[in-house]
Rosetta silent file (secondary structure, phi, psi, omega in degrees, C-alpha in Angstrom):
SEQUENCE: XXXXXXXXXXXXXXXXXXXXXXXXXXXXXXXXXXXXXXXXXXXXXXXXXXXXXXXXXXXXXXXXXXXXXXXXXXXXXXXXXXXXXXXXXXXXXXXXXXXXXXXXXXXXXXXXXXXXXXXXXXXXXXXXXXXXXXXXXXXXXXXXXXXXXXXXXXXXXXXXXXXXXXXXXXXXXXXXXXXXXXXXXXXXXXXXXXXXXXXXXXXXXXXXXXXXXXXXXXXXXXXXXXXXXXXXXXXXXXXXXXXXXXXXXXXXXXXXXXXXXXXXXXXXXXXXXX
SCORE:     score description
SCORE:     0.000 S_00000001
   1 L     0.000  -49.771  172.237  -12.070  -75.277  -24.812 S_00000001
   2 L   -62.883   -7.701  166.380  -10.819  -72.619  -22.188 S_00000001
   3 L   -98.411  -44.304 -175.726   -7.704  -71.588  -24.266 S_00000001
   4 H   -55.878  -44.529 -149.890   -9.862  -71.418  -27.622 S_00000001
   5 H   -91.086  -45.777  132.231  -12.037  -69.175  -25.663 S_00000001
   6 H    10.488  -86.658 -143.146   -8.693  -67.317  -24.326 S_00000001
   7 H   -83.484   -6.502  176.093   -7.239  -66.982  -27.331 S_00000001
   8 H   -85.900  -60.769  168.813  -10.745  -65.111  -28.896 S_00000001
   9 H   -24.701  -72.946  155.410  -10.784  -62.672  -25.974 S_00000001
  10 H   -79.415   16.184  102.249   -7.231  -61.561  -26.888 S_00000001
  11 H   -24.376  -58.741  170.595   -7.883  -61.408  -30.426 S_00000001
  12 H   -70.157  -40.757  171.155  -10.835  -59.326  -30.135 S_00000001
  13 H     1.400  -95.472  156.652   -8.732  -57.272  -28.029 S_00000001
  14 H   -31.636  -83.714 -156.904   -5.776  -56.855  -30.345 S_00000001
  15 H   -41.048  -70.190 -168.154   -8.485  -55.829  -33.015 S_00000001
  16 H   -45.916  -44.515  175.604  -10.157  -52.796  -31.115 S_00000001
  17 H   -45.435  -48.977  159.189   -6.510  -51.467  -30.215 S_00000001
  18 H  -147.236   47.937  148.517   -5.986  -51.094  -33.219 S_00000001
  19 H   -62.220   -8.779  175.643   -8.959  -50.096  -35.054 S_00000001
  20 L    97.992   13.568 -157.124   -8.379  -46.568  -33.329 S_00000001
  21 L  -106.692   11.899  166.880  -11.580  -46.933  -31.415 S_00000001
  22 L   -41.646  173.384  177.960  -10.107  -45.760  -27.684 S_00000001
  23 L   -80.864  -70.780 -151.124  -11.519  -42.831  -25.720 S_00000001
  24 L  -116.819  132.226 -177.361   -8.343  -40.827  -26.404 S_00000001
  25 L   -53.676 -159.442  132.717   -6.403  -40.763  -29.531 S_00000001
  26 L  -104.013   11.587  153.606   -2.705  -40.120  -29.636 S_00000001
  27 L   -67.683  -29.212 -175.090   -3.128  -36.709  -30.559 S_00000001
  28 L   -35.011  140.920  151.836   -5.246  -36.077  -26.931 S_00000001
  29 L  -126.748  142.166  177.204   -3.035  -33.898  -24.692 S_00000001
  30 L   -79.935   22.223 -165.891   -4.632  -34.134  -21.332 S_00000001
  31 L  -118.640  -18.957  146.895   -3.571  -30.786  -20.303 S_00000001
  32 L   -23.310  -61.010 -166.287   -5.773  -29.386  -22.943 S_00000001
  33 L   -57.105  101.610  163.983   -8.897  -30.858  -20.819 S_00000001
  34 L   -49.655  102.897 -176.195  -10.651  -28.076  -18.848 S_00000001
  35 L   -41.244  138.485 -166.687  -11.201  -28.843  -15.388 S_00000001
  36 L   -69.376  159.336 -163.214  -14.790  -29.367  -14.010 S_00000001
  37 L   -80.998  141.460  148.760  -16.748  -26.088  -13.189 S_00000001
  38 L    -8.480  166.036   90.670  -17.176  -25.871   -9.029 S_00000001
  39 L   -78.636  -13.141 -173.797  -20.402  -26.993   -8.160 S_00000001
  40 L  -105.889  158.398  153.316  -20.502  -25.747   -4.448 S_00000001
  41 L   -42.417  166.441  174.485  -19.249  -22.172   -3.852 S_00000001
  42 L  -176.225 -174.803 -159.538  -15.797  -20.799   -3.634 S_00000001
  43 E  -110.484  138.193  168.036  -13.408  -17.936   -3.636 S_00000001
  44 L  -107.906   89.678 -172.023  -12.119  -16.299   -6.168 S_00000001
  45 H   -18.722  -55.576 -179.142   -8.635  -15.493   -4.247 S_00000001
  46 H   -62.174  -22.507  167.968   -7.118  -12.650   -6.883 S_00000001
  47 H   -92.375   -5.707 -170.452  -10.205  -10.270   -6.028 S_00000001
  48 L  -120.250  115.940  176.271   -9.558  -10.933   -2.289 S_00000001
  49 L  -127.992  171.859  179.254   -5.806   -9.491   -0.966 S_00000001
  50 L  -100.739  167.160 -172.288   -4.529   -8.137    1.693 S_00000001
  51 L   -95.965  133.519 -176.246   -4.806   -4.452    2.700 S_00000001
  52 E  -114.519  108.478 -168.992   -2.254   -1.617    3.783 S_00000001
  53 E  -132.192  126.558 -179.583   -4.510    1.343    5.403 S_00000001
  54 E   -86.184  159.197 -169.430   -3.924    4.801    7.092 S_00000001
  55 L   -74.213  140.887 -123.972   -5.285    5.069   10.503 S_00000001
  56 L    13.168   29.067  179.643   -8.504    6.948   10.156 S_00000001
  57 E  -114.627  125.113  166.915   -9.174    6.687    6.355 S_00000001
  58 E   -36.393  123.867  154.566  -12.002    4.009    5.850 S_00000001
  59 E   -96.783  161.581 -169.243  -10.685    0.544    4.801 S_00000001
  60 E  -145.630  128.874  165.286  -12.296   -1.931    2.727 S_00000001
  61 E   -97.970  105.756  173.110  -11.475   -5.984    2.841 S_00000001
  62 L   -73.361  140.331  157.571  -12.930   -7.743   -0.542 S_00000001
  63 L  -100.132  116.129 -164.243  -14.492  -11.112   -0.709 S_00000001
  64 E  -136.191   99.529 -171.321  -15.424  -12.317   -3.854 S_00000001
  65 E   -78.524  129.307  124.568  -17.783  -15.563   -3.992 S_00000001
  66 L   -32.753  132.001  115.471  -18.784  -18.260   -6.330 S_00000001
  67 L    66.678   29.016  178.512  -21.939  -19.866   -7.265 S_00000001
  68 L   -33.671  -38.547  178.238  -22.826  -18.589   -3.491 S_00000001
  69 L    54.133 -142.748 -151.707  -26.464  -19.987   -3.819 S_00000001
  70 L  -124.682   32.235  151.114  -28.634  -19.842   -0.628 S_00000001
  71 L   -75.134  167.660 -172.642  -25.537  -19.727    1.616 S_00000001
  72 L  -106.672  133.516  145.908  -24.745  -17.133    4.260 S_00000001
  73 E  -110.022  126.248  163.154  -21.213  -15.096    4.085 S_00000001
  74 E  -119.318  148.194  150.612  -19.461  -13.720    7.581 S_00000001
  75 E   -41.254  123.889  144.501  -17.047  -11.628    8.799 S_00000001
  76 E  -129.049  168.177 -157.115  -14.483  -12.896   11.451 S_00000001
  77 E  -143.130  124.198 -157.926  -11.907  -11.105   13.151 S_00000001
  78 L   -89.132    6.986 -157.774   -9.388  -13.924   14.177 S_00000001
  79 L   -60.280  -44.256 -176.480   -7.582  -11.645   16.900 S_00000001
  80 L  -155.732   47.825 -173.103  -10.379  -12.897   19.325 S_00000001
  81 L    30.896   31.738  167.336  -12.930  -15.053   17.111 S_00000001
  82 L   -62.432  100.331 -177.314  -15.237  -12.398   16.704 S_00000001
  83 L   -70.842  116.528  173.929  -18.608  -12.338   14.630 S_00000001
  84 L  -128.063   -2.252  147.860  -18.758   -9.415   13.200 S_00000001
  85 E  -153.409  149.591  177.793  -21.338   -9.693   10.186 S_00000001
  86 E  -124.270  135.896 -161.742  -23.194  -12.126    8.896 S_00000001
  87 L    34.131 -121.174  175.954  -24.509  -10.968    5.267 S_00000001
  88 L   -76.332    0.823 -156.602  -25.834   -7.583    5.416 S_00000001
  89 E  -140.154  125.291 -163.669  -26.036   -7.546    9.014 S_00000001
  90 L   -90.313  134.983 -156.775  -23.742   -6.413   11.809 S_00000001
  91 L  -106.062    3.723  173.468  -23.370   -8.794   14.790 S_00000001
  92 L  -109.285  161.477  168.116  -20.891   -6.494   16.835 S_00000001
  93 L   -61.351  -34.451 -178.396  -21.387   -3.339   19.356 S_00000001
  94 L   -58.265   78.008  163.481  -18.331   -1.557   17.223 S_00000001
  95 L   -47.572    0.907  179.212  -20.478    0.350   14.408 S_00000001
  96 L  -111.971   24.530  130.767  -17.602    1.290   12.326 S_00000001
  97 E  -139.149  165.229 -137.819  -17.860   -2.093   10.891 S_00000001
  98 E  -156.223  144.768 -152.485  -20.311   -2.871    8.047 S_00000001
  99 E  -114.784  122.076 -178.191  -20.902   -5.740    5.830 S_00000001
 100 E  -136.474  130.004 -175.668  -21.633   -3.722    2.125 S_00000001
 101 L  -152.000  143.033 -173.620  -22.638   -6.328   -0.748 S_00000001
 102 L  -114.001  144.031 -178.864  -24.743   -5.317   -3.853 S_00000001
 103 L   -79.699   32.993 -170.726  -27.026   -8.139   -5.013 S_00000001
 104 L  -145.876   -4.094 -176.359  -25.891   -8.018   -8.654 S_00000001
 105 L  -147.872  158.537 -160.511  -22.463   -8.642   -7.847 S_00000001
 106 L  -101.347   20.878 -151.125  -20.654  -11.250   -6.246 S_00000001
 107 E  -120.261  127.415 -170.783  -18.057   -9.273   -3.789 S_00000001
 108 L  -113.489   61.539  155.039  -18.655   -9.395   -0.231 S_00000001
 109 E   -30.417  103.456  164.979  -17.111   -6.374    1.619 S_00000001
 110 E   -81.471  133.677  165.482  -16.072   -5.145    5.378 S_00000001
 111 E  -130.286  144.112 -168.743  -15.592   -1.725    5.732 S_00000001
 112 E  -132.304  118.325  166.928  -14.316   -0.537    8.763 S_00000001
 113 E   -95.292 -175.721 -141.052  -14.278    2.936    9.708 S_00000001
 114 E    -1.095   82.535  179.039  -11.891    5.350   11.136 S_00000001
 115 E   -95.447  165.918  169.139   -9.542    2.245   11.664 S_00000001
 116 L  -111.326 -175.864  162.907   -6.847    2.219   14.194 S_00000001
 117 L   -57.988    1.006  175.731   -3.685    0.217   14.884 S_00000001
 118 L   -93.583  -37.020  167.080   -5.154   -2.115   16.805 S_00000001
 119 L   -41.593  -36.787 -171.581   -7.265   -2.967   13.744 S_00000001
 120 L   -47.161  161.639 -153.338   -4.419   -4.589   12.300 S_00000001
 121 L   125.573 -174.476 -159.708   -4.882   -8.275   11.823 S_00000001
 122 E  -139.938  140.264 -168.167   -5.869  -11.265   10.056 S_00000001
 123 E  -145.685  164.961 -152.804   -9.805  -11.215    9.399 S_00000001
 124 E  -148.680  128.631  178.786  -11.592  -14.415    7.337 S_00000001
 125 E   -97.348  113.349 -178.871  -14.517  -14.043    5.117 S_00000001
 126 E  -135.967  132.724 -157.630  -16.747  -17.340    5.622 S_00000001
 127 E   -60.308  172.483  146.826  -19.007  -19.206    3.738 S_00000001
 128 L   -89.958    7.524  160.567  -22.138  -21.615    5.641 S_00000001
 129 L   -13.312 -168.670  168.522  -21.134  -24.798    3.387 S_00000001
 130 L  -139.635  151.191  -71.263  -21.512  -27.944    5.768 S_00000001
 131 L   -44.391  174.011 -176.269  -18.757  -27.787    6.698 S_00000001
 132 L   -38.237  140.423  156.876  -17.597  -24.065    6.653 S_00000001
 133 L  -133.332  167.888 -162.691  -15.271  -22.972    4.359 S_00000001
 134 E  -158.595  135.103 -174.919  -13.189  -19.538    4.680 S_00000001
 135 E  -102.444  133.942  157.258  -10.663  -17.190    2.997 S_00000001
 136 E  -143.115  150.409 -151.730   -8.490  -15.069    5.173 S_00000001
 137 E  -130.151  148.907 -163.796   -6.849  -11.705    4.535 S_00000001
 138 E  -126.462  131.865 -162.765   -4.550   -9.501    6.710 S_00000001
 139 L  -111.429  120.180  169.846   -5.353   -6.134    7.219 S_00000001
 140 E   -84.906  114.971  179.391   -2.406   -3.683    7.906 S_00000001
 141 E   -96.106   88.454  175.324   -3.218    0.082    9.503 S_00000001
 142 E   -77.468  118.612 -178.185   -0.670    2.072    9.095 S_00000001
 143 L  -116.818  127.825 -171.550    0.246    6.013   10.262 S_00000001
 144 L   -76.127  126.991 -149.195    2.826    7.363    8.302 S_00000001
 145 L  -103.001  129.882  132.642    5.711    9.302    9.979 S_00000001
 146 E   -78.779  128.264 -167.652    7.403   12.845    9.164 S_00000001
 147 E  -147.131  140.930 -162.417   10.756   13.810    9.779 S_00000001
 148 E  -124.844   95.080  172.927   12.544   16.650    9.129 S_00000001
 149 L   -50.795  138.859  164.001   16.592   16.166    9.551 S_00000001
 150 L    86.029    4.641 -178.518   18.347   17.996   11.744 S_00000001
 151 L   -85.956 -171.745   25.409   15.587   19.554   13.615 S_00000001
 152 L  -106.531   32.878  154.816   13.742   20.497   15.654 S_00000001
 153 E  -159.997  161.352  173.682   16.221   23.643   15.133 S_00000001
 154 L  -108.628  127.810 -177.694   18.416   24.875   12.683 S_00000001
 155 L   -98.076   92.693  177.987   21.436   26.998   12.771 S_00000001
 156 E  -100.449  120.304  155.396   22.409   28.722    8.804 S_00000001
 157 E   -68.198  150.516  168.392   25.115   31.224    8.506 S_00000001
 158 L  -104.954  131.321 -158.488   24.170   33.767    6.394 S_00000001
 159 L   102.264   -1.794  156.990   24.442   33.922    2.393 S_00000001
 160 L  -105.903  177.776 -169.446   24.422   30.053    2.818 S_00000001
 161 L  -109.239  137.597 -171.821   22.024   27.597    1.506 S_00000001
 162 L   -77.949 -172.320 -172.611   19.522   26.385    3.583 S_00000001
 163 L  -171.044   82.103  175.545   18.653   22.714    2.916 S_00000001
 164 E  -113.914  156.107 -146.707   15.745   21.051    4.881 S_00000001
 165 E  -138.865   78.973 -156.441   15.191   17.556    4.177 S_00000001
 166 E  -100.281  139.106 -176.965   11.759   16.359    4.786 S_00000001
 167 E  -131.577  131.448  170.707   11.140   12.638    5.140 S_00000001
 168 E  -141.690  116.853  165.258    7.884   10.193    4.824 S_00000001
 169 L   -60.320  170.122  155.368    7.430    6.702    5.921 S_00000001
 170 L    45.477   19.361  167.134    4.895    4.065    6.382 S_00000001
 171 L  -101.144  113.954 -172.879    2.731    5.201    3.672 S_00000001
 172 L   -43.683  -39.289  178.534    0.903    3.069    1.524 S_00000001
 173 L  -144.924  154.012  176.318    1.164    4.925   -1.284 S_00000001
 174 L   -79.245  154.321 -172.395    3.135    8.808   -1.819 S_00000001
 175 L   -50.750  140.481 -175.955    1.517   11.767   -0.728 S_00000001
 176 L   -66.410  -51.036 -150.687   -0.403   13.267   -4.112 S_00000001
 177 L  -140.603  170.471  174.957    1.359   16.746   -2.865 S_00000001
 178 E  -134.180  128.081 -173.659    3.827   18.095   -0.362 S_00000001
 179 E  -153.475  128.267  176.840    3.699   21.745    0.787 S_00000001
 180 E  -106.006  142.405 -171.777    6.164   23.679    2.595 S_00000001
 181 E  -125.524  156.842  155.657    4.899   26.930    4.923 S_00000001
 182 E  -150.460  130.589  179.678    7.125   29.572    6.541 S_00000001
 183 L    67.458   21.078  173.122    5.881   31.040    9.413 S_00000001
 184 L   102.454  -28.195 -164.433    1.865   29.407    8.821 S_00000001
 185 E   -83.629  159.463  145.053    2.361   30.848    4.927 S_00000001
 186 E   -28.639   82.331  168.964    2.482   28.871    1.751 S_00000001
 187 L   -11.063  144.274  160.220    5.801   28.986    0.147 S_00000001
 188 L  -125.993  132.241 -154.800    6.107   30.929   -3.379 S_00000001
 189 L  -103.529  -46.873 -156.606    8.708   29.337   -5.421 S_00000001
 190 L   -88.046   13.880  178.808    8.258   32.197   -7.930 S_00000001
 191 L   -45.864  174.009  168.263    8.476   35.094   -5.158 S_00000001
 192 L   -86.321    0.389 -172.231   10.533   38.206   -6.008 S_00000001
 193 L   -62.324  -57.561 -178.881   12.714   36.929   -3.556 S_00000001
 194 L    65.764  174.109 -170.600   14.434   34.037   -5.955 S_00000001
 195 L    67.833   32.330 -151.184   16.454   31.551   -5.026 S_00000001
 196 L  -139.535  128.547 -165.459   13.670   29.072   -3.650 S_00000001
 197 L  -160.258  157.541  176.770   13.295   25.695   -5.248 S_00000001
 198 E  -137.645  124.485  175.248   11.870   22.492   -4.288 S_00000001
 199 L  -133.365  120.685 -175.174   12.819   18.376   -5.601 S_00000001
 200 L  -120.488  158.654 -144.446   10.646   15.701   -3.903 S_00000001
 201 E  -148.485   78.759  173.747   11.593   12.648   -5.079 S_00000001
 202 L   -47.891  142.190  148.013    8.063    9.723   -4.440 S_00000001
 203 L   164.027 -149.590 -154.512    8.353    6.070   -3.539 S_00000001
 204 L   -77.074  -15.858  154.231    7.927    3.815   -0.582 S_00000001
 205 L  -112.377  120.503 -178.949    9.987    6.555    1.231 S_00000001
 206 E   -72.493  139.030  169.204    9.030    9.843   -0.068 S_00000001
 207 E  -132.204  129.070  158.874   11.967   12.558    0.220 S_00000001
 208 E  -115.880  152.735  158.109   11.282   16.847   -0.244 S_00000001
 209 E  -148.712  121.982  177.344   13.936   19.020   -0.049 S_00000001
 210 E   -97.790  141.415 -166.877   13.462   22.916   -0.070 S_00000001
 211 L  -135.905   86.643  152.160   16.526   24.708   -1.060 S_00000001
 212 L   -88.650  116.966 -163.479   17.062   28.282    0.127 S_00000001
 213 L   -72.486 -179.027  160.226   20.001   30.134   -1.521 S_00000001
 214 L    30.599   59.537  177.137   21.628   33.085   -0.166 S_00000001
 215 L   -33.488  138.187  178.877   20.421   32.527    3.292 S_00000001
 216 L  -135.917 -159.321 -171.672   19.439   36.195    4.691 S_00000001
 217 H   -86.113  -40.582  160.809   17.900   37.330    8.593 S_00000001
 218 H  -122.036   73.086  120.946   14.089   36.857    7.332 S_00000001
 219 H   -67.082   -7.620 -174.083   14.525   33.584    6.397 S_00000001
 220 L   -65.018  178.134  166.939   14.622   32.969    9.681 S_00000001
 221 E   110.959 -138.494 -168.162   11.409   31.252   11.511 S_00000001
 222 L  -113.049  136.937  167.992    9.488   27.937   11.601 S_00000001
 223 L  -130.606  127.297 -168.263    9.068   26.064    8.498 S_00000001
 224 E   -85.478   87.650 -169.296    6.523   23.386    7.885 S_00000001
 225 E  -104.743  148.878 -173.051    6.347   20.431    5.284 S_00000001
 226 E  -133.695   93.858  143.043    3.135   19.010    5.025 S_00000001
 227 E   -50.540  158.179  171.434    1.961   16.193    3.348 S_00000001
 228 L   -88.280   -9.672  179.629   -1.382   15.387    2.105 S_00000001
 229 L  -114.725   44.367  174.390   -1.435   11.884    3.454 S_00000001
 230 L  -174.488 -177.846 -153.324    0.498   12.309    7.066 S_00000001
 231 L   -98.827  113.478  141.301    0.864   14.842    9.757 S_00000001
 232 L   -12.208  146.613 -167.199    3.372   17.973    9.388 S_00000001
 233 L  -136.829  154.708  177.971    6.874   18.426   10.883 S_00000001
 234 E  -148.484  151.677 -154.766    8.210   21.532   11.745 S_00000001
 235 L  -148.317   81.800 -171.334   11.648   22.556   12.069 S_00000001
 236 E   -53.933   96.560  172.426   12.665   26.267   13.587 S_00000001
 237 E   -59.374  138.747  179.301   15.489   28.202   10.937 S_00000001
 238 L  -141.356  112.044  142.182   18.108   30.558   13.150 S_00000001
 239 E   -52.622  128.366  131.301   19.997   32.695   10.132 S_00000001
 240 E   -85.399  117.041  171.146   23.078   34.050   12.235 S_00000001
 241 L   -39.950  -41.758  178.820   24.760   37.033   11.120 S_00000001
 242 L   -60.238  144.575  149.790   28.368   35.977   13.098 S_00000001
 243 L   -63.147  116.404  157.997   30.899   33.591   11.896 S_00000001
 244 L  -130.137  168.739 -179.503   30.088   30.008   12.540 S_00000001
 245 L   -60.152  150.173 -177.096   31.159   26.705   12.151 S_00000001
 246 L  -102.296   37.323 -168.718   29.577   25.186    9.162 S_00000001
 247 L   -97.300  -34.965 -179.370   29.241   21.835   10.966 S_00000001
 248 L   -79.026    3.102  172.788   25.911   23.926   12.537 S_00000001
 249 L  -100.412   83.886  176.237   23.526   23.469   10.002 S_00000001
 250 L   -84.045   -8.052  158.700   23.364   20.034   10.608 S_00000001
 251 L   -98.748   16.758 -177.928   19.891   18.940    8.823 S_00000001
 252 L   -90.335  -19.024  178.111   21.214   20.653    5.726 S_00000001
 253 L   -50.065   75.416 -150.552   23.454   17.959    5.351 S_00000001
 254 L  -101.749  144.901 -133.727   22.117   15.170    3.010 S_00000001
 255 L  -124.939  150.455  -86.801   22.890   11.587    3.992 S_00000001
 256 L  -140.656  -27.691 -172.851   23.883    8.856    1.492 S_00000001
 257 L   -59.889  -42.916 -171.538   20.588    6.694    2.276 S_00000001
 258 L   -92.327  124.174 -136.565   18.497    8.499    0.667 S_00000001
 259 L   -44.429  -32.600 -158.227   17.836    8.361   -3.238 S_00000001
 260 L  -108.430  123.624  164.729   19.104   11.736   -4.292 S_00000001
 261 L   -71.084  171.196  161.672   23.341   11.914   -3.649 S_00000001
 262 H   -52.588  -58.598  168.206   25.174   15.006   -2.337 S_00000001
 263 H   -37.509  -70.091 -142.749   26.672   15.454   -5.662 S_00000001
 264 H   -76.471  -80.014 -157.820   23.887   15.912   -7.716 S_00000001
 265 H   -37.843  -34.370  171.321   22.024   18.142   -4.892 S_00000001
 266 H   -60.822  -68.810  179.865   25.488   20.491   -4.748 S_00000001
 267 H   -47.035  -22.405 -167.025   25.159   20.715   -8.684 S_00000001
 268 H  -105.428  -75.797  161.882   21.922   21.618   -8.922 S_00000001
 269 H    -6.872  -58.014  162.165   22.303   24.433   -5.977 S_00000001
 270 H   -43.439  -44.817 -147.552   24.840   25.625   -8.492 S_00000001
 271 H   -82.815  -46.656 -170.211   22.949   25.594  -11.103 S_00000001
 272 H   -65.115  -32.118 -177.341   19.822   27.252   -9.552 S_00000001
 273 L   -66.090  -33.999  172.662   22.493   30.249   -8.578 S_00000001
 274 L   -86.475    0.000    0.000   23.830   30.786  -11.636 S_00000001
């Protein structure tokens, strides 16, 4: 009786297999099969990165929440476990930071203002789940450095070509403009003067180089390049009338590191001359 009853069991079995009447076919592909929606909050990671910032230009850290509900979001600053907003409301003595969230949108912000280098850090936007949960993002302050080769003076024989060679670091992004002064004024590349040219060359190191031909005695003075996103360098020009070695213009010189060769920069000099 207990094998007849067996043997029915795996019979009916056999049948259902293969009437076709499984959950998944052999067409299914699981990988098709969307994954269930969250139910609790989360982060959505790709709106929240980290940050590269110049030291006194406002920064902003993004947060970006899920399905947030009747949770809390805070600010922590992991340097020294520091509450520093909790929703709209700032829990530190430091006023230049500020919790800014619009109730139509799901983006949590810190903005911190005039930061410095000490700001730098790893800071963690966190939810009030049971238990907590928390994203953290590292915020880099950066102040970007000018350098001017061969200063801070210059020697040029005269009826040679000056060359200064302005350099900028540490910038998040390149300066929108560059401007060279002589003596406090504005260059004029189009002066009656001629022979005045400029090629700045943008990326994660920015290079200008102003190119005066046919050095003469007032060319002489201080000359200034000035970015718009970093602090001026200045570099004092000495034309000499005498024979000197030409070994003394030594920031006229351009040095193999940097994106634009000697060649091409000779060639062009030429060019501009001719």
């Amino acid at each position: 009786m207990v094998l007849k009853l067996l043997f029915a069991n795996l019979l009916l079995f056999a049948l259902v297999l293969c009437s076709g009447s499984t959950s998944f076919d052999e067409d299914t592909d699981l990988d098709d099969i969307p994954p269930p929606e969250p139910t609790g909050p989360y982060f959505e990671t790709s709106a929240s990165k980290n940050v590269t910032a110049l030291v006194g230009k406002t920064a902003y850290l993004n947060c970006r929440v899920r399905h947030l509900g009747n949770r809390t979001v805070s600010w922590i600053r992991h340097r020294d476990l520091h509450l520093l907003t909790v929703n709209r409301y700032t829990y530190t003595s430091d006023q230049r930071f500020q919790s800014i969230h619009s109730p139509h949108l799901e983006d949590w912000m810190l903005q911190i203002r005039y930061p410095q280098r000490r700001d730098s850090g790893m800071y963690e936007c966190q939810v009030s789940t049971t238990p907590p949960i928390g994203h953290s993002m590292h915020l880099s302050v950066v102040e970007p450095i000018t350098t001017i080769l061969g200063g801070p003076d210059m020697y040029i024989n005269k009826g040679s070509t000056i060359n200064l060679t302005c350099i900028i670091k540490n910038s998040p992004e390149p300066p929108a403009a560059i401007y060279w002064t002589h003596n406090n004024e504005e260059i004029n590349y189009d002066s009656p003067r001629g022979g005045v040219s400029v090629i700045t060359e943008k990326g994660d190191i920015t290079t200008s180089y102003l190119l005066i031909q046919r050095a003469k005695a007032p060319d002489s003075g201080r000359y200034a390049c000035n970015p718009t996103n970093a602090n001026q360098k200045i570099v004092s020009v000495h034309v000499l009338n005498g024979e000197q070695p030409a070994a003394m213009q030594h920031g006229g010189q351009l040095r193999l590191e940097y994106p634009l060769s000697a060649c091409l920069l000779s060639v062009i000099v030429v060019v501009l001359g001719s």
